[in-house]
C-alpha positions as CSV (number, residue, x, y, z in Angstrom):
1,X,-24.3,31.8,-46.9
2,X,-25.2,31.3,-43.3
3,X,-24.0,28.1,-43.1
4,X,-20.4,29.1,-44.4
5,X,-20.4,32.1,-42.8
6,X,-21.4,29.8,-39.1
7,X,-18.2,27.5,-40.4
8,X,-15.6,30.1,-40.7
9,X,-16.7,31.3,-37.0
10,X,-16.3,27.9,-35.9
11,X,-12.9,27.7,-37.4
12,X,-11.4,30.9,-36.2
13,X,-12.8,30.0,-32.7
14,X,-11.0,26.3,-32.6
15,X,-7.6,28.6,-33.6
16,X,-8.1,30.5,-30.8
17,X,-8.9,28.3,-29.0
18,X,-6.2,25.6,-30.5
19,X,-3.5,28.4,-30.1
20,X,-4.6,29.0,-26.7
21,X,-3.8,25.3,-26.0
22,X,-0.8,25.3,-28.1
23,X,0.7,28.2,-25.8
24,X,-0.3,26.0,-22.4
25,X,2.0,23.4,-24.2
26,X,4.8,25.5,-24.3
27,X,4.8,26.9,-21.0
28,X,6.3,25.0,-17.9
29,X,4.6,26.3,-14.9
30,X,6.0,26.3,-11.5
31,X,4.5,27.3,-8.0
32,X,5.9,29.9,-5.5
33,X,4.8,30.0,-2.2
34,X,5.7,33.3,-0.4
35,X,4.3,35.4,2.1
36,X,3.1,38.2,0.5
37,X,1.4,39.6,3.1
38,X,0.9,39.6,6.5
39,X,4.4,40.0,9.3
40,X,6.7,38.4,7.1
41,X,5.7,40.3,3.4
42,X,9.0,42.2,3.9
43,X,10.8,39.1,3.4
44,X,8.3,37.4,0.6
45,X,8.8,40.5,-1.2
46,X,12.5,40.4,-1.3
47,X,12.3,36.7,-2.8
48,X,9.4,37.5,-5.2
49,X,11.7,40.6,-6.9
50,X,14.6,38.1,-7.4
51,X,12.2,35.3,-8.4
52,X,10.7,37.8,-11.3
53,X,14.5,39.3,-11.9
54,X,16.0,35.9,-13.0
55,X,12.8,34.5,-14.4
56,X,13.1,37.3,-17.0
57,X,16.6,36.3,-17.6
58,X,15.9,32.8,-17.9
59,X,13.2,33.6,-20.4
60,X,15.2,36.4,-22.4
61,X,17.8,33.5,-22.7
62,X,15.2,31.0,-24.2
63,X,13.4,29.8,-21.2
64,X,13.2,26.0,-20.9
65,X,14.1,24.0,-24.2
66,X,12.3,26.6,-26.0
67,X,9.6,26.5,-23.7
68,X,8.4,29.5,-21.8
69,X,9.2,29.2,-17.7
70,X,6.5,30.6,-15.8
71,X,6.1,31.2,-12.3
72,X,2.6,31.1,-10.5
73,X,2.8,32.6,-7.3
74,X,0.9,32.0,-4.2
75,X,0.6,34.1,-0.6
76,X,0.7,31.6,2.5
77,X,0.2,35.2,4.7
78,X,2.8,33.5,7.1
79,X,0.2,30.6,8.3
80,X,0.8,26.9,7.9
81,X,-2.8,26.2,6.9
82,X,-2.7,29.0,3.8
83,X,0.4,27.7,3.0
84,X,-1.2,23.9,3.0
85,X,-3.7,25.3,0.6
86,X,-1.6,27.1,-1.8
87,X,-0.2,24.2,-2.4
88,X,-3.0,21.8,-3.0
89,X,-4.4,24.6,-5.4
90,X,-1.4,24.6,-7.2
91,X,-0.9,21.0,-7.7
92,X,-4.3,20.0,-8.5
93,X,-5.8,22.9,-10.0
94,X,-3.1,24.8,-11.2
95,X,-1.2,21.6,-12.8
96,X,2.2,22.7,-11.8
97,X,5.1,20.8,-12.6
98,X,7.0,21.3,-9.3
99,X,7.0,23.9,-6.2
100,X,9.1,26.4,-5.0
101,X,9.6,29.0,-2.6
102,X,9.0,27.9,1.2
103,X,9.6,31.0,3.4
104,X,8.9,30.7,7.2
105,X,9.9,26.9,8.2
106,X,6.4,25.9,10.1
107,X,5.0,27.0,6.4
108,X,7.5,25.4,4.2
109,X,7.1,22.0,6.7
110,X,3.4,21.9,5.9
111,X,3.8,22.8,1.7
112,X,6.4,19.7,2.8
113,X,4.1,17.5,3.6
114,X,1.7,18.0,0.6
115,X,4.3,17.7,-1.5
116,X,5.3,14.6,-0.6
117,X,1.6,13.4,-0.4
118,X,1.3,14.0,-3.7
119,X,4.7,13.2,-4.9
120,X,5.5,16.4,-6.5
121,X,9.1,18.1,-6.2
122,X,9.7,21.0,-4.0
123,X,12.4,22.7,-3.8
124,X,13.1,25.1,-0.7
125,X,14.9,27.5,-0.7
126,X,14.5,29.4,2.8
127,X,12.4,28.1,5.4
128,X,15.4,26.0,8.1
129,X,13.9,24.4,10.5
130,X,16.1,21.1,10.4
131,X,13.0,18.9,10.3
132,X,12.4,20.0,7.0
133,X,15.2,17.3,5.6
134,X,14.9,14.8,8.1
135,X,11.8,13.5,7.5
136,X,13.2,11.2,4.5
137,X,11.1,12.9,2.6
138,X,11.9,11.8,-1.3
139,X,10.5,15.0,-3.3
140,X,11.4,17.7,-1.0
141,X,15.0,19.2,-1.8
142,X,16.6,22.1,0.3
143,X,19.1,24.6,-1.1
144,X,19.9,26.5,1.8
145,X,21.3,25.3,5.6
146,X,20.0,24.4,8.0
147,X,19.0,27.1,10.8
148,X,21.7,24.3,13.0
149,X,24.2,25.9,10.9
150,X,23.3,29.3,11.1
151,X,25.5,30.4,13.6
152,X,29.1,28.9,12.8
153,X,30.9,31.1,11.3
154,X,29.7,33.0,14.9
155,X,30.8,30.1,16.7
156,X,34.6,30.7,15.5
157,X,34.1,34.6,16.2
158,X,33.4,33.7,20.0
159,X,36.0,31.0,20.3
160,X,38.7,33.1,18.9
161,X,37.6,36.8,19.4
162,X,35.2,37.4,21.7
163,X,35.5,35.0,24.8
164,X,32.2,35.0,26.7
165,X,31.3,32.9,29.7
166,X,27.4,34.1,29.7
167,X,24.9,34.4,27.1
168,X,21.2,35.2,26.9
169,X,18.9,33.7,24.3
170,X,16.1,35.4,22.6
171,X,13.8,33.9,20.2
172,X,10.3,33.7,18.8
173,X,8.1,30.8,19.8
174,X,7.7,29.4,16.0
175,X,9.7,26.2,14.4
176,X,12.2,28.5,13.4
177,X,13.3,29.8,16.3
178,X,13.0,26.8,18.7
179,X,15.0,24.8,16.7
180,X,18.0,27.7,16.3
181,X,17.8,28.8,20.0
182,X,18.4,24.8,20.6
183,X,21.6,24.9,18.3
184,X,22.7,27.7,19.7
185,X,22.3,26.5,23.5
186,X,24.2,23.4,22.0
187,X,27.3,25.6,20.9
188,X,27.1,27.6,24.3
189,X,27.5,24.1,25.9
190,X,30.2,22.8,23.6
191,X,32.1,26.6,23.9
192,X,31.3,26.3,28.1
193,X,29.0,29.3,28.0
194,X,26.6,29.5,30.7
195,X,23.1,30.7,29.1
196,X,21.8,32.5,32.0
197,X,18.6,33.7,30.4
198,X,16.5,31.6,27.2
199,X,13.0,32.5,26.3
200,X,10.7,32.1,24.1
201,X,8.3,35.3,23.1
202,X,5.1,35.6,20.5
203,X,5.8,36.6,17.3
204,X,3.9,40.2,16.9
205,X,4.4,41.6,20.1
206,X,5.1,45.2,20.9
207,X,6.7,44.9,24.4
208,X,9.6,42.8,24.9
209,X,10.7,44.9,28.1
210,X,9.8,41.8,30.9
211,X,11.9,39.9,29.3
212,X,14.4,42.6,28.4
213,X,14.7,43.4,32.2
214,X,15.2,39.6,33.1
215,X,18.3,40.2,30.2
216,X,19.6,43.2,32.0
217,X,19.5,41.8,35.7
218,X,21.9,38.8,34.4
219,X,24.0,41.2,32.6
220,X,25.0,38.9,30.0
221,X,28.7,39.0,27.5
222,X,26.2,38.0,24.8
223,X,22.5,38.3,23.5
224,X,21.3,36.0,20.7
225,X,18.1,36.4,19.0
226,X,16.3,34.4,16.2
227,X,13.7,37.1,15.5
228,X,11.6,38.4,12.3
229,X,12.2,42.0,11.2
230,X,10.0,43.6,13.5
231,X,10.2,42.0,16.1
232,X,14.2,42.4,15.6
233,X,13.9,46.2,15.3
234,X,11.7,46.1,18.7
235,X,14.2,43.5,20.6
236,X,17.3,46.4,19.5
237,X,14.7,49.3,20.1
238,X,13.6,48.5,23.6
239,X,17.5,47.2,24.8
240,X,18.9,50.7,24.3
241,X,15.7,52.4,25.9
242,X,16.7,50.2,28.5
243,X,20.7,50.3,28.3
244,X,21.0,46.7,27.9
245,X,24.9,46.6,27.6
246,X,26.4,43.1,26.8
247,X,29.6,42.7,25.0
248,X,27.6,42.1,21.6
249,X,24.3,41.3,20.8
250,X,23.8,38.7,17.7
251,X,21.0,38.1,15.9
252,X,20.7,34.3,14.2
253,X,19.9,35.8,10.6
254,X,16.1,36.4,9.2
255,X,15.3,40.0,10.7
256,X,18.7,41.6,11.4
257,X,20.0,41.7,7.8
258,X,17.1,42.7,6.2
259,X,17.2,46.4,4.6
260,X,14.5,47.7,7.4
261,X,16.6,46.6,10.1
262,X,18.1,49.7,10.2
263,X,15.2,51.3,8.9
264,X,13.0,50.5,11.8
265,X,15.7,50.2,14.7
266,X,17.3,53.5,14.1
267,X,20.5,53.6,16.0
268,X,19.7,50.7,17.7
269,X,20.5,48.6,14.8
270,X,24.6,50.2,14.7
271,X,27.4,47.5,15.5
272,X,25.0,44.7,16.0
273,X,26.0,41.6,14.5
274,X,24.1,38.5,12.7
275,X,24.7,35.5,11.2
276,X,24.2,35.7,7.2
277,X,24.1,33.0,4.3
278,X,25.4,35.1,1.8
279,X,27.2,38.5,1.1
280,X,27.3,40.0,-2.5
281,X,31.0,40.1,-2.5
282,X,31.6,36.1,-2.4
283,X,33.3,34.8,-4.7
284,X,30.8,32.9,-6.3
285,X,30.3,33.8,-10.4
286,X,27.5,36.4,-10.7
287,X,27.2,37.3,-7.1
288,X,27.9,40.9,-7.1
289,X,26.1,41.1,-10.2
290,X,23.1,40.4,-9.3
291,X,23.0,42.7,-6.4
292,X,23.7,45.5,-9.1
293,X,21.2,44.4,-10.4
294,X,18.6,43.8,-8.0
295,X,19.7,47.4,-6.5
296,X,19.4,49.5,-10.2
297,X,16.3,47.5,-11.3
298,X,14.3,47.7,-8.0
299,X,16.3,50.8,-6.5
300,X,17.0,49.1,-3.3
301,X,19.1,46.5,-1.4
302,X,19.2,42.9,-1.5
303,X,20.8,40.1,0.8
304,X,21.1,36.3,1.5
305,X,17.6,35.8,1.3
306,X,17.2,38.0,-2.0
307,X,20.2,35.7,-3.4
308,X,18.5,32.6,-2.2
309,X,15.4,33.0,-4.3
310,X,17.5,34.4,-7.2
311,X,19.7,31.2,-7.1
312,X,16.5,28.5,-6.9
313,X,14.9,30.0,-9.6
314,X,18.2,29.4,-12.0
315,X,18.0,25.9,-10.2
316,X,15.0,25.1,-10.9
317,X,15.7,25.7,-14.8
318,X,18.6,23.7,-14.6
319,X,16.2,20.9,-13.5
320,X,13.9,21.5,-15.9
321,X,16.5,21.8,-18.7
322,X,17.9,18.0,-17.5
323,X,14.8,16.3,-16.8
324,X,13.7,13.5,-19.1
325,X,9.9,14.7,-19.1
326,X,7.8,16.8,-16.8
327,X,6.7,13.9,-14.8
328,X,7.3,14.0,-11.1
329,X,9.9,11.2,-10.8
330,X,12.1,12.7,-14.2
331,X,11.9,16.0,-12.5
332,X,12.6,14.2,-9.1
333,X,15.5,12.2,-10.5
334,X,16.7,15.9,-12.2
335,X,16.7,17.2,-8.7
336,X,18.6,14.7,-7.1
337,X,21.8,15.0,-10.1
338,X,22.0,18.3,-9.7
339,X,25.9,19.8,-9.3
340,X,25.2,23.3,-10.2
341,X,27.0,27.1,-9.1
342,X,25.1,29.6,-8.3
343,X,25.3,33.0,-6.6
344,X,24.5,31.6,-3.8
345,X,26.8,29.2,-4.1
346,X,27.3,25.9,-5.0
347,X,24.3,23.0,-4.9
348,X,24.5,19.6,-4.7
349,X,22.2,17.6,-2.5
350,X,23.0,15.0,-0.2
351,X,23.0,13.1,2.9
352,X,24.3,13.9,5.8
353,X,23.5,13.2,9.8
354,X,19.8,13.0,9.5
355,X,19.4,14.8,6.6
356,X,18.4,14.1,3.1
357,X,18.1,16.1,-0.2
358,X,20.0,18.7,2.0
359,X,22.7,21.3,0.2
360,X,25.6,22.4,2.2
361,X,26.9,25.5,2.4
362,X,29.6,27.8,4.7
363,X,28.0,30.3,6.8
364,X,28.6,33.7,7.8
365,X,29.3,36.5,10.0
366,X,28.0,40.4,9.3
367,X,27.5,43.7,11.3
368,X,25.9,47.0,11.0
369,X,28.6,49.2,10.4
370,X,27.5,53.3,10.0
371,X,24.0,52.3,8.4
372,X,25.5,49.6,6.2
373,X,25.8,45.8,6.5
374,X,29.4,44.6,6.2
375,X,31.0,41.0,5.7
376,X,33.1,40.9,8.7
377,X,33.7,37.5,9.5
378,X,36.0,34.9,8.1
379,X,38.3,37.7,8.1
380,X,40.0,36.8,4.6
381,X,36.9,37.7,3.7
382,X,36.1,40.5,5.6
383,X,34.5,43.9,3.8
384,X,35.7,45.9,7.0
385,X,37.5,44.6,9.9
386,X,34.3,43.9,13.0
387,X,34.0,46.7,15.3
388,X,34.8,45.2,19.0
389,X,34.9,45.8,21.8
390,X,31.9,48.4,21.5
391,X,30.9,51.3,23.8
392,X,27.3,51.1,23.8
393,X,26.8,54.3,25.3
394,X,29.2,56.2,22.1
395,X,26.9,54.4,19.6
396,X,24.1,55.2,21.4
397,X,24.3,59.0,21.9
């Protein structure tokens, strides 16, 4: 009795157990490095809803082959050494099948490296320092530009609307916003603007007015920033205290199209323009609905860098969908084919300049327009026509 009574415990615990193994088997899991917390969490939580959003979806819709998709996330707090870590963990504890994610660019450059180390496929689908693709790197794929190509769709605004002969250049001492503040001084030569003020700050800090006042003694047409959200909101903040009145201020993207932009600049934030990857009203299939969606599911906005997550995830199905095996190179191989619309926009990697594995994509121009964030540049494109010139001190009052 003992003895068959031991067996049939034995035998339901290899089912469990057996079942258990069986579900590991039908589950293809992929890390997602984000910064959860820390100074950038805004921006990692904006990825991670749209991530979850469309892994649901792609799951609903009968995941991978039949497989389940799952998505392990890890927190790089915004520092290259976490994000180095998260990575490791993932590939060789965690057994994924390929990474994802890649926020700030001196974290997604380090996840980079590990990746290619270990010859596992990353695709990125936000950090834009231009390094990232010009390292020849084989298994690391980007989906969005370039922070180089940030600004063009601003560069046509200047040339045809706006006309200035001075500019000032803010930005935050990171790879990020070196690299973009070196585009942009490239355009400024290119468009014969004299930059007359360009400095680097600390991400984090809480008074920006020394440099403000150097800003306000040139008394440039234009100010440029490459900035995180806070330290956006701050930069706008401390200019009005301090009637800093150029013909426009620009910011290169990240901070300024966030939701707390606004939230955190107050007035400050009204009529200021940015660069943007995306808007929800593109024409691209699916775009406006998943910023419904996003907004009645999570009862909030969304924006390019919402979008950008959103699309990788549907990417990285496609992959896995094509790919010959879950080995490294089949997934690699599946990566490099890919030819794919999204609601970001099309993807297709390729080689161009010094870049490889490198999708390519039109830019943007957007401003904050009575609280909300218009499309207002290509003009065919426009959700309202661009508010310029602008009397500081009316928007100010």
């Amino acid at each position: 009795m003992r003895r068959a009574l031991a067996a049939l415990l034995c035998l339901s615990l290899l089912c469990t157990l057996g079942g258990g193994l069986a579900w590991a088997q039908e589950t293809l899991r992929v890390g997602i490095i984000l910064p959860l917390t820390g100074a950038k969490a805004k921006f990692g939580e904006i990825e991670k809803l749209s991530f979850d959003l469309a892994l649901k979806e792609i799951n609903d819709a009968g995941g991978i082959n039949g497989k389940k998709l799952e998505f392990l996330y890890e927190d790089d707090t915004g520092r290259p050494e976490v994000a180095r870590s998260a990575a490791e963990k993932l590939i060789t504890k965690d057994k994924v099948v390929m990474l994802g994610g890649g926020y700030g660019s001196s974290e997604t450059f380090a996840i980079a490296g590990v990746a290619q180390q270990s010859r596992i496929p990353f695709l990125v689908n936000t950090g834009s320092d231009d390094k990232i693709t010009e390292q020849g790197w084989e298994y690391v794929f980007r989906l969005n530009p370039p922070v180089s190509e940030y600004p063009k769709a601003l560069e046509s605004f200047l040339t045809e609307v706006v006309k200035p002969k001075t500019a000032a250049i803010l930005y935050e001492n990171t790879n990020f916003g070196s690299s973009g503040s070196q585009e942009f001084k490239e355009i400024c030569k290119r468009l014969g603007i004299e930059v007359v003020v360009d400095e680097g700050y600390e991400h984090g800090g809480v008074d920006f007015k020394p440099i403000l006042v150097k800003v306000k003694d040139k008394n440039p047409d234009l100010v440029y920033m490459i900035s995180y959200v806070m330290d956006a909101s701050l930069l706008m903040r401390q200019s009005m205290e301090l009637r800093i009145k150029p013909k426009l201020f620009v910011g290169g993207a990240a901070g300024f199209t966030l939701p707390e932009f606004p939230q955190n600049a107050g007035k400050a934030s009204e009529k200021v323009f940015s660069a943007t990857l995306w808007y929800q009203t593109l024409k691209y299939p699916g775009a406006m609905d998943y910023y419904n969606k996003f907004v009645s599911t999570f009862n909030k906005d969304t924006e390019y860098h919402g979008a950008e997550a959103y699309a990788a995830a549907y990417v990285i199905a496609d992959v896995l969908k094509r790919a010959k095996s879950t080995g490294a190179d089949d997934i690699r191989k599946a990566l490099s084919e890919t030819d794919m619309m999204t609601v970001f926009g099309p993807v297709k990697f390729i080689a161009y300049d010094k870049k490889t594995n490198q999708n390519r994509l039109p830019t943007y121009l957007v401003q904050w327009i009575d609280g909300r964030l218009e499309l207002v540049w290509p003009k065919e494109l426009a959700t309202k026509p661009y508010v310029y010139p602008i009397d500081w001190e009316a928007v100010w009052k």
